[in-house]
MITOR-242682 format. One record per residue (C-alpha): residue number from 1; residue in three letters; x, y, z. Coordinates in pm, whole numbers. Each point is the difference from the previous one (the first is absolute). Layout:
BEGIN
+-----+-----+--------+--------+--------+
!   i !  aa !      x !      y !      z !
+-----+-----+--------+--------+--------+
! NUM ! ALA !      X !      Y !      Z !
...
+-----+-----+--------+--------+--------+
END
This chain:
BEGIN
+-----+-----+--------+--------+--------+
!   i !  aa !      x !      y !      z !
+-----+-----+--------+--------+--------+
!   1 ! UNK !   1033 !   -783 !  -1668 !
!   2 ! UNK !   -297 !   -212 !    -71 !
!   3 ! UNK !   -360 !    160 !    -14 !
!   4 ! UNK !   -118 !   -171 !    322 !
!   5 ! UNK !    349 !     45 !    268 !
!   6 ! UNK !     72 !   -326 !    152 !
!   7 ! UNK !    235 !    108 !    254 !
!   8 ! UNK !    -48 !    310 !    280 !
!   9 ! UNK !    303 !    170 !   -160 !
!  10 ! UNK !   -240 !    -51 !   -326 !
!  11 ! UNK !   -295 !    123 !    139 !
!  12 ! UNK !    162 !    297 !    199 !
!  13 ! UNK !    154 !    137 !   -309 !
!  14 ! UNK !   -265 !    -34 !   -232 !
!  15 ! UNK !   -249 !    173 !    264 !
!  16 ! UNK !    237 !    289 !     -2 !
!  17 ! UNK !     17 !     36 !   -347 !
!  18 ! UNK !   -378 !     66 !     -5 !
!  19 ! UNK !     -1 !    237 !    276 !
!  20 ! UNK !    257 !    212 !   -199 !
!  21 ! UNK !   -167 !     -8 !   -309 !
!  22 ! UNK !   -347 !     33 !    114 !
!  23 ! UNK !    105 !    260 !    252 !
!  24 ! UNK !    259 !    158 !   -250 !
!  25 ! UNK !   -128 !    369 !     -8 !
!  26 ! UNK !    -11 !     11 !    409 !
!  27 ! UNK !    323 !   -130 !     35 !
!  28 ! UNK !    117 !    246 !   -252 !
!  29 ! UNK !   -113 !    256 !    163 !
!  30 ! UNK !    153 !   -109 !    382 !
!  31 ! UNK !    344 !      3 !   -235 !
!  32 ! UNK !    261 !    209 !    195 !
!  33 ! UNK !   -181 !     35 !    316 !
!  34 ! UNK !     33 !   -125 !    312 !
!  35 ! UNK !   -276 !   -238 !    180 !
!  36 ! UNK !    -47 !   -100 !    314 !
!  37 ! UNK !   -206 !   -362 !     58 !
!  38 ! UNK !    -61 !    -62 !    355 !
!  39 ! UNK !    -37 !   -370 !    107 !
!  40 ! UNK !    177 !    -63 !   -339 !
!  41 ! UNK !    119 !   -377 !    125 !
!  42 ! UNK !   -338 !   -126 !    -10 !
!  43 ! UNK !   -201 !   -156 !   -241 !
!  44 ! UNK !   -119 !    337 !   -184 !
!  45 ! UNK !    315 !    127 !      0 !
!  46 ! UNK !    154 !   -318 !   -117 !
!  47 ! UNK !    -97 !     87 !   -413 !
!  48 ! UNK !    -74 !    380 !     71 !
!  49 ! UNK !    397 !     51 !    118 !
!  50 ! UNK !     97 !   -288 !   -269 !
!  51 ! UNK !   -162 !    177 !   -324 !
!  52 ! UNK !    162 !    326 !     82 !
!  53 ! UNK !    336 !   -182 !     -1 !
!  54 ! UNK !    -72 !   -168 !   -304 !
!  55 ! UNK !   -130 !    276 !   -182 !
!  56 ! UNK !    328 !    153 !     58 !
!  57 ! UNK !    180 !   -221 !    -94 !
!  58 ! UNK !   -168 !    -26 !   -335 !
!  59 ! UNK !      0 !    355 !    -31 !
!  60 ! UNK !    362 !     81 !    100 !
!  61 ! UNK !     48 !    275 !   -223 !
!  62 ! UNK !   -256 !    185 !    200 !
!  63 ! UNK !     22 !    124 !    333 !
!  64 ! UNK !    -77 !   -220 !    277 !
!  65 ! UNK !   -281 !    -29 !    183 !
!  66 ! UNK !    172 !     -5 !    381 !
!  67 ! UNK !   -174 !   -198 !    265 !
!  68 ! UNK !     18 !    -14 !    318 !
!  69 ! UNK !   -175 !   -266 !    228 !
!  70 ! UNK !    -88 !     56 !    362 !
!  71 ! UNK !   -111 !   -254 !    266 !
!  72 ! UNK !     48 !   -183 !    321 !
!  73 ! UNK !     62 !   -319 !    -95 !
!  74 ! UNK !   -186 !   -157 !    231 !
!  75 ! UNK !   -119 !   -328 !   -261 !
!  76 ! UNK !    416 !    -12 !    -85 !
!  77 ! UNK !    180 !    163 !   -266 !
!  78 ! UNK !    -53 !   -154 !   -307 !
!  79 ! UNK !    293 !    -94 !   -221 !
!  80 ! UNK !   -156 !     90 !   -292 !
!  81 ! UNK !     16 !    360 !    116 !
!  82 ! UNK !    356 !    -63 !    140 !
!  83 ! UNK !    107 !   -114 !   -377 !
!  84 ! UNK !   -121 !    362 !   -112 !
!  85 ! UNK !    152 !    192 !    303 !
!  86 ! UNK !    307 !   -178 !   -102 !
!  87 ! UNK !     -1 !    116 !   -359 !
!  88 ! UNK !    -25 !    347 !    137 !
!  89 ! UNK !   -378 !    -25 !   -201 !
!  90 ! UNK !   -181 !     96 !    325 !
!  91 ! UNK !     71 !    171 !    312 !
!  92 ! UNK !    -94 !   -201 !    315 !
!  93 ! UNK !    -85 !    250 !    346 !
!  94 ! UNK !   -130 !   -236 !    282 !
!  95 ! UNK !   -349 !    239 !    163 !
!  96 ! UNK !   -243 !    -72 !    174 !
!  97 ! UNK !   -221 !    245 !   -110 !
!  98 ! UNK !   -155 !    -35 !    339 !
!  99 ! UNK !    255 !    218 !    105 !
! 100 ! UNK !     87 !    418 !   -137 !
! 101 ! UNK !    157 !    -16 !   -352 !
! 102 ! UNK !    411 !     27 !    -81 !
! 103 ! UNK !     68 !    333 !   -108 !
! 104 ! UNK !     19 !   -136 !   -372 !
! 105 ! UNK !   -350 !    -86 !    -35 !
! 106 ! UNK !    -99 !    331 !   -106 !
! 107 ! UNK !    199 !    -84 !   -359 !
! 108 ! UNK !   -233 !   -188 !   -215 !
! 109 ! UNK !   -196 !    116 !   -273 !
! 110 ! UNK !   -202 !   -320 !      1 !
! 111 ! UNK !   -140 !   -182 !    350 !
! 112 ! UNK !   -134 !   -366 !     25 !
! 113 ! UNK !   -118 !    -24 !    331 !
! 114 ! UNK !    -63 !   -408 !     36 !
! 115 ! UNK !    140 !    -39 !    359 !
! 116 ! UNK !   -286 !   -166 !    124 !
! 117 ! UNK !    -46 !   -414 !     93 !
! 118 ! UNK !   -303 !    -80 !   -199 !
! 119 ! UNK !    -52 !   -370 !    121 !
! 120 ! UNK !   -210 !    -39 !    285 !
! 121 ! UNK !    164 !   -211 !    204 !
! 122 ! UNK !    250 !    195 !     21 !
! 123 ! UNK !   -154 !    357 !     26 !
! 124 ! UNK !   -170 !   -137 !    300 !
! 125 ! UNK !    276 !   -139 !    178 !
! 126 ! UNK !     63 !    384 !      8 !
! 127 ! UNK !   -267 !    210 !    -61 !
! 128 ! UNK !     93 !    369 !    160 !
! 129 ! UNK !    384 !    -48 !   -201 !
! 130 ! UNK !   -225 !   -106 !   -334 !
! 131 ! UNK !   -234 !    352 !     46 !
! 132 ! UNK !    346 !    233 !    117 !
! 133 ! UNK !    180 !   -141 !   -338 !
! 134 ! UNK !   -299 !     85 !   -200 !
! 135 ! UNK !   -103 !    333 !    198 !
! 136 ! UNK !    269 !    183 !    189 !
! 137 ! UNK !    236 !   -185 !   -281 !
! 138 ! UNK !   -183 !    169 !   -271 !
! 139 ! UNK !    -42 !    338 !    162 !
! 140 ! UNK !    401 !     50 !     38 !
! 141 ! UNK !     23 !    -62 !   -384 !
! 142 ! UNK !   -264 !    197 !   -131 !
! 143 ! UNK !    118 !    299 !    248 !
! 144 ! UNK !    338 !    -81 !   -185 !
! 145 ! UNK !   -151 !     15 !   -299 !
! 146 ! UNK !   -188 !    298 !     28 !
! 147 ! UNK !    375 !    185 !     99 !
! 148 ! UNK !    148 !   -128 !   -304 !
! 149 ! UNK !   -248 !    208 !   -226 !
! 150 ! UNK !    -11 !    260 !    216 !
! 151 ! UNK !    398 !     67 !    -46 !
! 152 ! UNK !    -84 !    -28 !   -397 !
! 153 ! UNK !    119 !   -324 !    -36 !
! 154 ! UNK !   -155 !   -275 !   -253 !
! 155 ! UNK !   -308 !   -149 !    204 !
! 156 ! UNK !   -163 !   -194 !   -286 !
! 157 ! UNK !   -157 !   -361 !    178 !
! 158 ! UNK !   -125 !   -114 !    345 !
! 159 ! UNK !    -91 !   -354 !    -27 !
! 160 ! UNK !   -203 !   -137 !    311 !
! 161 ! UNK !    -76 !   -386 !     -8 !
! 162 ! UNK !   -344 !     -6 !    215 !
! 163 ! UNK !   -205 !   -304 !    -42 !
! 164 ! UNK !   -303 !   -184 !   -139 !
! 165 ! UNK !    -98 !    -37 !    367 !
! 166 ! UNK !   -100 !    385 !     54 !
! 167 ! UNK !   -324 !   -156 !   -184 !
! 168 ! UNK !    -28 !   -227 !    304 !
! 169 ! UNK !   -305 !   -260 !    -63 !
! 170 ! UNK !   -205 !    130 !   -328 !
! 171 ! UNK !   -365 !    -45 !     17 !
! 172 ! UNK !   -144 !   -153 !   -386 !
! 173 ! UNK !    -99 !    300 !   -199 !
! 174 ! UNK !    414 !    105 !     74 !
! 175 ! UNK !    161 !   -299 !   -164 !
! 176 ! UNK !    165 !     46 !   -235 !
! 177 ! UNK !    141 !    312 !    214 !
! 178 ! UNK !     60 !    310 !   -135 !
! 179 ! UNK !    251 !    285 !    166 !
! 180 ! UNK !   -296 !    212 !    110 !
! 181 ! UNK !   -165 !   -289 !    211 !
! 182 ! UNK !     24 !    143 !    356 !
! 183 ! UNK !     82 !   -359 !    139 !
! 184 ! UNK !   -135 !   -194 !    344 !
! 185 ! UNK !    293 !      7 !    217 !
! 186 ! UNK !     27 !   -104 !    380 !
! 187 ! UNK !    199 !    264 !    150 !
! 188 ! UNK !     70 !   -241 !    326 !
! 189 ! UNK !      7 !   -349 !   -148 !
! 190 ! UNK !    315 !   -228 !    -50 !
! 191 ! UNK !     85 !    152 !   -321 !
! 192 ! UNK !    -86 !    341 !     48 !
! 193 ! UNK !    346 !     73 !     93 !
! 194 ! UNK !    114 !      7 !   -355 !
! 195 ! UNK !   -335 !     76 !   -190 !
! 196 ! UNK !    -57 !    291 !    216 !
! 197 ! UNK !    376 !     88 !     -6 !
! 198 ! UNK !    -32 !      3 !   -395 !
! 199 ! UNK !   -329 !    166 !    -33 !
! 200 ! UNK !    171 !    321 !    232 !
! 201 ! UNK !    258 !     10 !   -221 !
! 202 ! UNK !   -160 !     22 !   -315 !
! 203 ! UNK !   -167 !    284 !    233 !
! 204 ! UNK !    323 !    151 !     58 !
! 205 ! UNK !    120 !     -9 !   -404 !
! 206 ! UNK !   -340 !    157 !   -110 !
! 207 ! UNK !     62 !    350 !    235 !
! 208 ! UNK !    360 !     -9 !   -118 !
! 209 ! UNK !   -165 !     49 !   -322 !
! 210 ! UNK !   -228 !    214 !     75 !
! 211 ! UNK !    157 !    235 !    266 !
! 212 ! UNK !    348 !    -35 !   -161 !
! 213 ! UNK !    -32 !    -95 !   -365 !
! 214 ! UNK !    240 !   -276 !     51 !
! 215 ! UNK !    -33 !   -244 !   -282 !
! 216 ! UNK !   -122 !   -306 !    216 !
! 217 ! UNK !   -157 !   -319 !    -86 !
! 218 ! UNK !   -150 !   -307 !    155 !
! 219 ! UNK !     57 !   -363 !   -143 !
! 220 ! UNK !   -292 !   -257 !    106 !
! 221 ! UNK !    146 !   -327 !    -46 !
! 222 ! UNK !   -236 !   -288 !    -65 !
! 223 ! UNK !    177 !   -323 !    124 !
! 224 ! UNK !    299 !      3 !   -185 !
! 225 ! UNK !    263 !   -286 !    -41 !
! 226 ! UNK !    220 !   -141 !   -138 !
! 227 ! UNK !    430 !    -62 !     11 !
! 228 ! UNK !    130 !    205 !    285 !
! 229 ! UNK !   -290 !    -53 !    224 !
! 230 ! UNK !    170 !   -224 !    287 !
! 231 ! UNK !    -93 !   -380 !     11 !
! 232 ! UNK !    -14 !     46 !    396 !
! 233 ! UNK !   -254 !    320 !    -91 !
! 234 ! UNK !   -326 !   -173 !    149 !
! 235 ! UNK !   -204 !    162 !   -289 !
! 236 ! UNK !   -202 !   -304 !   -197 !
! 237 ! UNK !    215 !    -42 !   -309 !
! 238 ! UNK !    299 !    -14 !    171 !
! 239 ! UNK !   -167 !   -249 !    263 !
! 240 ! UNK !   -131 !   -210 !   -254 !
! 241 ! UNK !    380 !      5 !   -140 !
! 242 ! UNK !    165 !   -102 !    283 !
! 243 ! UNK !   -258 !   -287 !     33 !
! 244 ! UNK !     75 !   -132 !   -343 !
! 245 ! UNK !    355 !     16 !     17 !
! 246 ! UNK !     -3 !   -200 !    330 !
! 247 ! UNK !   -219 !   -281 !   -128 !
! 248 ! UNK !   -279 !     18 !    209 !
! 249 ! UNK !   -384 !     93 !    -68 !
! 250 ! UNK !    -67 !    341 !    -99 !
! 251 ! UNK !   -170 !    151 !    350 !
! 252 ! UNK !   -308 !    247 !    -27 !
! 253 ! UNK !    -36 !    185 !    358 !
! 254 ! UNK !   -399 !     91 !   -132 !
! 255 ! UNK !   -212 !   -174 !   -187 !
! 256 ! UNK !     99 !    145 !   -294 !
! 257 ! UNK !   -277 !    227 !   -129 !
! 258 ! UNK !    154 !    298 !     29 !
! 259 ! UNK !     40 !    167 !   -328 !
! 260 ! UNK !    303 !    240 !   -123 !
! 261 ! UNK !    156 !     92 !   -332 !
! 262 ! UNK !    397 !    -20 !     27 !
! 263 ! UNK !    250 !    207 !   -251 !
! 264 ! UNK !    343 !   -100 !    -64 !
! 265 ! UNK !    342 !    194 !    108 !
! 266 ! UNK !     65 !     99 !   -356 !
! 267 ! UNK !   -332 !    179 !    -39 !
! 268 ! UNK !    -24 !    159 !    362 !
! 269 ! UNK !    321 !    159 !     16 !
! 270 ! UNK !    -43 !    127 !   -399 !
! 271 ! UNK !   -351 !    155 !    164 !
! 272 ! UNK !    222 !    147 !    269 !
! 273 ! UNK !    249 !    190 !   -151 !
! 274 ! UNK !   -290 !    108 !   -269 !
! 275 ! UNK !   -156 !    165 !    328 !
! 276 ! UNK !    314 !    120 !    130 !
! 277 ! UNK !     59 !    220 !   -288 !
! 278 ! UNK !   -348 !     33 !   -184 !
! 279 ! UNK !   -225 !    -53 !    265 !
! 280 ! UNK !   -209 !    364 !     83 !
! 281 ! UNK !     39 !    182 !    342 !
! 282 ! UNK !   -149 !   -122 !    257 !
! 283 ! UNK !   -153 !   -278 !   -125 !
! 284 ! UNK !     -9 !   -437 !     90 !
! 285 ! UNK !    -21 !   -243 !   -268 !
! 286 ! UNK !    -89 !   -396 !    -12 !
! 287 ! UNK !    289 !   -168 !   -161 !
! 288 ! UNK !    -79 !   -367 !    -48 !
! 289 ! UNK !   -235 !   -221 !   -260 !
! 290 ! UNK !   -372 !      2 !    -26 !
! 291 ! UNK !      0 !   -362 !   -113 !
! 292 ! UNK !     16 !   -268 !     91 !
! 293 ! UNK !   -189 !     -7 !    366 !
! 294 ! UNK !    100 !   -296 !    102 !
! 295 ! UNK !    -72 !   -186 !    351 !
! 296 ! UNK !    284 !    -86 !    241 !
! 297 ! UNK !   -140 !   -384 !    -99 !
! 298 ! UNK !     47 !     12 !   -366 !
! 299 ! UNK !    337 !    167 !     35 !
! 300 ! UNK !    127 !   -240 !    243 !
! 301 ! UNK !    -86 !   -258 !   -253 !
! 302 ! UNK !    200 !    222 !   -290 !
! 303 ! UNK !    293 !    -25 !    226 !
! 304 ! UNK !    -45 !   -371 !     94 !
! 305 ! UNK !    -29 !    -88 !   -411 !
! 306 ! UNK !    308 !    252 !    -84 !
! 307 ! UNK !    176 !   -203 !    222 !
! 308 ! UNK !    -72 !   -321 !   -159 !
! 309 ! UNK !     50 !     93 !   -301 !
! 310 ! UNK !    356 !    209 !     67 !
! 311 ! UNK !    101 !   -190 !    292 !
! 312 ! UNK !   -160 !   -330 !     15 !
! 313 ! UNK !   -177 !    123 !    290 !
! 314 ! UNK !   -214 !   -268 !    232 !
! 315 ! UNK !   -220 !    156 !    214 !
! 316 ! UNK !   -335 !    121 !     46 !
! 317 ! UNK !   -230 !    317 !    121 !
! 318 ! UNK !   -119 !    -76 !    351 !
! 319 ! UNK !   -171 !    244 !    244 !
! 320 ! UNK !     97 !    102 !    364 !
! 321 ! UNK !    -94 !    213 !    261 !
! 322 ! UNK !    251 !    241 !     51 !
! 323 ! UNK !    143 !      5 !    377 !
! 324 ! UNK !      8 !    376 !     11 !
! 325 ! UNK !   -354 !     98 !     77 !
! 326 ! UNK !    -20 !    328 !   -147 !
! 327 ! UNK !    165 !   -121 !   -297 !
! 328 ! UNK !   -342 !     69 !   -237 !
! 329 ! UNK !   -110 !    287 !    203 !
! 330 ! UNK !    -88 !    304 !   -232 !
! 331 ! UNK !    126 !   -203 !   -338 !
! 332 ! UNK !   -175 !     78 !   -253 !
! 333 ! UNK !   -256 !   -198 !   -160 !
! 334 ! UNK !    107 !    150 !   -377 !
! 335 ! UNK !    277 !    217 !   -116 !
! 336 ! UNK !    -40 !    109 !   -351 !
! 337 ! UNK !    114 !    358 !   -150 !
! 338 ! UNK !   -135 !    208 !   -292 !
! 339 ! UNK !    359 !     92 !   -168 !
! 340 ! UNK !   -181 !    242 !   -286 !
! 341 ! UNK !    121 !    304 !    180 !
! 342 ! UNK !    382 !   -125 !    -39 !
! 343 ! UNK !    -47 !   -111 !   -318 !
! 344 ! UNK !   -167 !    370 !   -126 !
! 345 ! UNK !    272 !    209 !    216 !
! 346 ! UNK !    306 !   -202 !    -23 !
! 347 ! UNK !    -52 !   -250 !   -245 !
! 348 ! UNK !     14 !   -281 !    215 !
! 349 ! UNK !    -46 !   -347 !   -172 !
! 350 ! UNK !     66 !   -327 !    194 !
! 351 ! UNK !    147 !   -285 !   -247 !
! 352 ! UNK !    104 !   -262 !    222 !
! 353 ! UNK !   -290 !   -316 !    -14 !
! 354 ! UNK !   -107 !   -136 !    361 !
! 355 ! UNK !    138 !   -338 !   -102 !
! 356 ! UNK !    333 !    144 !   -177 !
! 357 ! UNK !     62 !    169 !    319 !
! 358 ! UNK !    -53 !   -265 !    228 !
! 359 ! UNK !    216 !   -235 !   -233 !
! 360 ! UNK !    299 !    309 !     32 !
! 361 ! UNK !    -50 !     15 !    371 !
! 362 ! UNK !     59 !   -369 !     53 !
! 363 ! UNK !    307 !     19 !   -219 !
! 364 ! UNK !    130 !    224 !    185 !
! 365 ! UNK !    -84 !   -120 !    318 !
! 366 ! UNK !    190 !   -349 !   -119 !
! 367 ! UNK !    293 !    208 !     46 !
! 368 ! UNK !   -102 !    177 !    301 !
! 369 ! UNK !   -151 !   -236 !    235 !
! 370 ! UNK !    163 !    192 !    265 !
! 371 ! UNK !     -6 !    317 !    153 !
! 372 ! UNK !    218 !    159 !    270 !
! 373 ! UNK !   -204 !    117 !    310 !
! 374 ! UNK !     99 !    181 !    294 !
+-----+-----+--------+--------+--------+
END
């Protein structure tokens, strides 16, 4: 394999490579135990449930790390996680974790909890679903949780994936944001439905802690992407994508001032599983970059000169109102984290370049210019 992967198969394997070593001692220590990663056919779950298969498989004279993937399957069934199913690598249970728990739940020593949709035009196409998945879905598993140590059984990680947005809108002197920033949240606006939903549960995991002394922990991503994240997604780099690989211009739905600092799959979900398993009780933590802040205008032009240069790409970076007229309502100005509390606890440290990652993504996305929707 070359140094730079020129095809998605390429890029997926080498990004799972790195996860495995730079996450080595985590995954280690999830070796013969069984995890449970809700919403596991979405685009977190796509490397998290990947790496554990592949460091198994180049561990196999260890025991296994067994996973098992719940969710709905409401954006389709992805045949990535079909392949693994097949191999008997992973076991698939379609949930909705809107609804009470199978009986089995109770069985893991490890929980992701990542059923949530964290686009928002989709979480507001259903807003009360998007705040039962990430409240009444989350209660049922920490209550399961909670039973499993309280029979004596192995209770070692509670993962839950809240968001950047429990920060809401960041006045100045917060950005760069650190964990302890209190945030300036709308609790009735168009995207309250999942920031509120997320800040409740990160609630929730803290008195588990406290009250129970279950080892739970709170992941903060800071727009994350990269392979896995769906084409059709509606986030920006997968919109920008989809634009470039249909040959017209590259359309901004601002005016592109809007800052944010982006982290690539490889490094988020090697932050995750460090939180997972090192993370302390209780406790969020910002897993993305610090640099580069970069505004949605410069990145659309990144995107639009990757795609020259890869693709031959022709178009250019034009602006548009968007038709949906709460579209910018409550989106942040600047989104920015301070990652020094990851890197002290966990030892958290990004790798991934801006540019390399964008270059990965549109590899991949080459290869995946389209995604099944239901």
């Amino acid at each position: 394999m070359t140094d730079r992967p020129t095809t998605a198969a390429e890029v997926v394997a080498q990004d799972l490579d790195a996860i495995c070593a730079n996450a080595a001692d985590e995954l280690a220590a999830m070796s013969g135990h069984q995890v449970l990663v809700t919403g596991g056919a979405g685009f977190l779950g796509y490397y998290l449930v990947q790496s554990m298969d592949r460091w198994n498989r180049k561990h196999d004279g260890r025991p296994p790390i067994r996973v098992t993937v719940y969710d709905n399957f409401s954006r389709g069934t992805p045949a990535w996680l079909t392949d693994l199913a097949g191999r008997g690598a992973v076991a698939l249970v379609k949930h909705d974790m809107r609804d009470p728990l199978p009986p089995a739940a109770g069985g893991f020593a490890f929980v992701v909890h990542a059923a949530s949709i964290a686009s928002p035009i989709y979480y507001r196409r259903d807003p009360i679903g998007t705040m039962d998945a990430n409240v009444n879905g989350l209660r049922n598993l920490l209550d399961a949780f909670l039973a499993r140590k309280r029979r004596g059984e192995p209770a070692l990680g509670f993962l839950f994936f809240s968001s950047s947005e429990i920060y809401g809108d960041p006045d100045p002197a917060n950005i760069p944001t650190r964990e302890d920033y209190r945030g300036q949240v709308s609790c009735t606006g168009p995207r309250a439905c999942y920031d509120e939903a997320k800040r409740y549960g990160e609630t929730l995991c803290a008195n588990f802690f406290r009250q129970h002394d279950l080892p739970t922990r709170c992941a903060r991503p800071f727009n994350n992407f990269g392979p896995g994240l769906k084409i059709t997604d509606g986030r920006v780099i997968p919109d920008f994508a989809r634009d470039v690989f249909a040959g017209r211009d590259i359309v901004m739905l601002s005016n592109g001032s809007a800052t944010r600092t982006f982290c690539y799959a490889a490094d988020s979900v090697t932050g995750y599983i460090k939180v997972l398993v090192k993370g302390h009780g209780g406790e969020g933590y910002n897993v993305g970059t610090e640099t580069p802040e970069i505004s949605m205008k410069d990145l659309a032009g990144k995107v639009a000169a990757l795609g020259r240069d890869l693709f031959g790409y022709q178009g250019k970076v034009v602006t548009q109102a968007s038709k949906d007229a709460d579209y910018l309502v409550d989106n942040p100005n600047r989104r920015c984290p301070v990652i020094e509390k990851a890197r002290t606890h966990l030892g958290y440290d990004p790798k991934v370049s801006l540019d390399e990652g964008l270059r990965r993504t549109l590899v991949w996305y080459a290869e995946n210019r389209t995604a099944e929707e239901k």
